[in-house]
N, C-alpha and C positions, 0 to 999 in steps of 0.2 A: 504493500500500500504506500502512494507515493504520499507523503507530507508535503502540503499548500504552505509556501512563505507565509507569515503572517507581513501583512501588509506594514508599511513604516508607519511611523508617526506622521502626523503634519507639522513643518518645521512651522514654528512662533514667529508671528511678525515682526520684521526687524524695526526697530527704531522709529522713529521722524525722523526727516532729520529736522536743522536747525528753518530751514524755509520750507518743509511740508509743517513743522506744527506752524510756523507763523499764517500760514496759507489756512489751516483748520484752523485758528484761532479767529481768522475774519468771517471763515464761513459760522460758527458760532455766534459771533456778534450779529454778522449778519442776521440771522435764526431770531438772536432775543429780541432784536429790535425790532426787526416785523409784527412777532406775536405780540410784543409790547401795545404795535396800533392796532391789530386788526383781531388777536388770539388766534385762535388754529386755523381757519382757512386763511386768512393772509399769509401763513407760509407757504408759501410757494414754492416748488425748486427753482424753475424758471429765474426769478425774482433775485433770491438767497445768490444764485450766481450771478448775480448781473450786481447787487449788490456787495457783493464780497470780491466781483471782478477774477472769481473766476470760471473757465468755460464751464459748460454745462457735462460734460462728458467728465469732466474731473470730480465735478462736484460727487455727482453718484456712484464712482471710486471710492470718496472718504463714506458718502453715507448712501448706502443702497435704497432710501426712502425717504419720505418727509415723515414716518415714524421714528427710523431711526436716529433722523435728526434730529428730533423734539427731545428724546431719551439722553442723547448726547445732551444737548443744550439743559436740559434739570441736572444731570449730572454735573456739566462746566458750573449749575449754580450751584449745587450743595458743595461742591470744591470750593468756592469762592466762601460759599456762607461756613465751610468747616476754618478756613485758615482766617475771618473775622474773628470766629469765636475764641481761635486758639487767641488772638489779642486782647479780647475781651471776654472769657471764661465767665461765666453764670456767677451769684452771688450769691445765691442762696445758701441756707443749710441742708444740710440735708441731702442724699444723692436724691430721693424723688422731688424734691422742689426744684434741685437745679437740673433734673430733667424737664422736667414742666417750663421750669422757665425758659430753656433754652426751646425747646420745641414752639413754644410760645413765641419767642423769638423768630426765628424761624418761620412763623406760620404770619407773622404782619409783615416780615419782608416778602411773603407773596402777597398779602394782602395791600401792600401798599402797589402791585404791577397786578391787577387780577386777570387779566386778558393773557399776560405772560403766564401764568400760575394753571389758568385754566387748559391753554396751549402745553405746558407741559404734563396734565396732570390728565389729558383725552388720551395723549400719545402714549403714556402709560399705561392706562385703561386701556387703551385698541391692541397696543402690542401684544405681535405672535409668537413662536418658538424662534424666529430668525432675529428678536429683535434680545433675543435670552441673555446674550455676552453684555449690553444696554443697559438690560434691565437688573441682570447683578450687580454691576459695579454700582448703581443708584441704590441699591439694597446693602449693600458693603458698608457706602460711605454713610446710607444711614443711621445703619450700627455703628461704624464710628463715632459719630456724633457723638449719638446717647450713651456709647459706654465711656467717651470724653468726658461728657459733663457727671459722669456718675462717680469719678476721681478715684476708678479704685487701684488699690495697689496691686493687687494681682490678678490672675487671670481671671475673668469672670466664670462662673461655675457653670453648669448646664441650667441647670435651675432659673437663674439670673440671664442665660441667649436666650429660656423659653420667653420668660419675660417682655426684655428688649425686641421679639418678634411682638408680640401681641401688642407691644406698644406704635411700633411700628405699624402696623395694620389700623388700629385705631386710628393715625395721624394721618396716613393715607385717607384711611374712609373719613374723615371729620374735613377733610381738603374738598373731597367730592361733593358732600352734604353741603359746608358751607357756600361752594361755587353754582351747585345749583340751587341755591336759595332757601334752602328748609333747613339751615342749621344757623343761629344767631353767632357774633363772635362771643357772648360771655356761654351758649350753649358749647361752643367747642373749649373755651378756658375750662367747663366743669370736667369734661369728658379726657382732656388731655392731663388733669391734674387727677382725678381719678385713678386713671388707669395705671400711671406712673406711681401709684401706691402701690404695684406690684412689686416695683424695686427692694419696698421695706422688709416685704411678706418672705422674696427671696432671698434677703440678706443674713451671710451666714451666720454674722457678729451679733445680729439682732435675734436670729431664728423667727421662727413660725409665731404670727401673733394668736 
């Protein structure tokens, strides 16, 4: 019986270089700024290239979609809004308040662009299995976030990722609710301070209340 090679790997994408990211870095601008005026159908490809200045054959190179664009573009924001925060770290006490607060945070700098906010927060909703690589790193830098602002010293326990997912999803759905209109902003302060009481429940220091 002959034995079948197993197939290679796919080698990893190399680098940017230093003028493909400059060149992604407009076509992102490009991205916010449109959804800024018009939300998700004002992005256009079309447009994003002619905006960004560049062809339209490259553009669908970096992002196969105007989902995958939108997915990039929340991600380029929660980068921007993760390294604010490392500047200005939460004040609270407490890891659940300085969750809260920072998610809170977080949730009026969309609300201060809601048409941006809602633009990126359809393209996450619509996204497929092709848009999966997108849509992790937005989930990643999530949890980054909150396990930031949770200051802990070591690695958080399983108990404490179930948590930071649930919280997670919360903040998500409380985006959705409030964008289309049936959640108040202090309905979503209740709901995001809430559920960041999970933090206390799974803290090992604390234990079970």
């Amino acid at each position: 019986m002959t034995t079948q090679p197993k197939p290679s790997a796919s080698p990893a994408s190399p680098p940017l270089t230093e003028r493909q990211e400059a060149r992604r870095r407009r076509i992102l601008h490009a991205s916010a700024q449109l959804a800024r005026r018009g939300g998700f159908d004002a992005v256009q490809m079309r447009e994003v290239a002619e905006s960004s200045n560049v062809a339209l054959g490259t553009l669908y190179r970096y992002f196969p979609s105007k989902i995958h664009l939108l997915v990039a573009t929340m991600q380029d924001q929660l980068q921007q809004m993760h390294e604010t925060l490392h500047k200005r770290p939460p004040s609270e006490e407490g890891s659940a308040a300085r969750v809260a607060e920072t998610l809170m945070r977080a949730f009026r700098a969309m609300q201060r662009e809601p048409h941006l906010a809602d633009a990126m927060v359809r393209a996450l909703t619509f996204a497929d299995r092709s848009v999966s690589p997108e849509v992790d790193t937005v989930s990643r830098l999530t949890t980054a976030i909150i396990l930031d602002a949770m200051g802990l010293e070591s690695a958080p326990t399983p108990q404490q990722l179930s948590a930071v997912r649930v919280i997670e999803h919360t903040w998500h759905s409380a985006l959705i609710t409030w964008l289309s209109g049936r959640a108040s902003i202090a309905q979503v302060k209740i709901d995001i301070e809430t559920v960041c009481g999970l933090i206390d429940v799974t803290d090992p220091e604390r234990g079970p209340n």
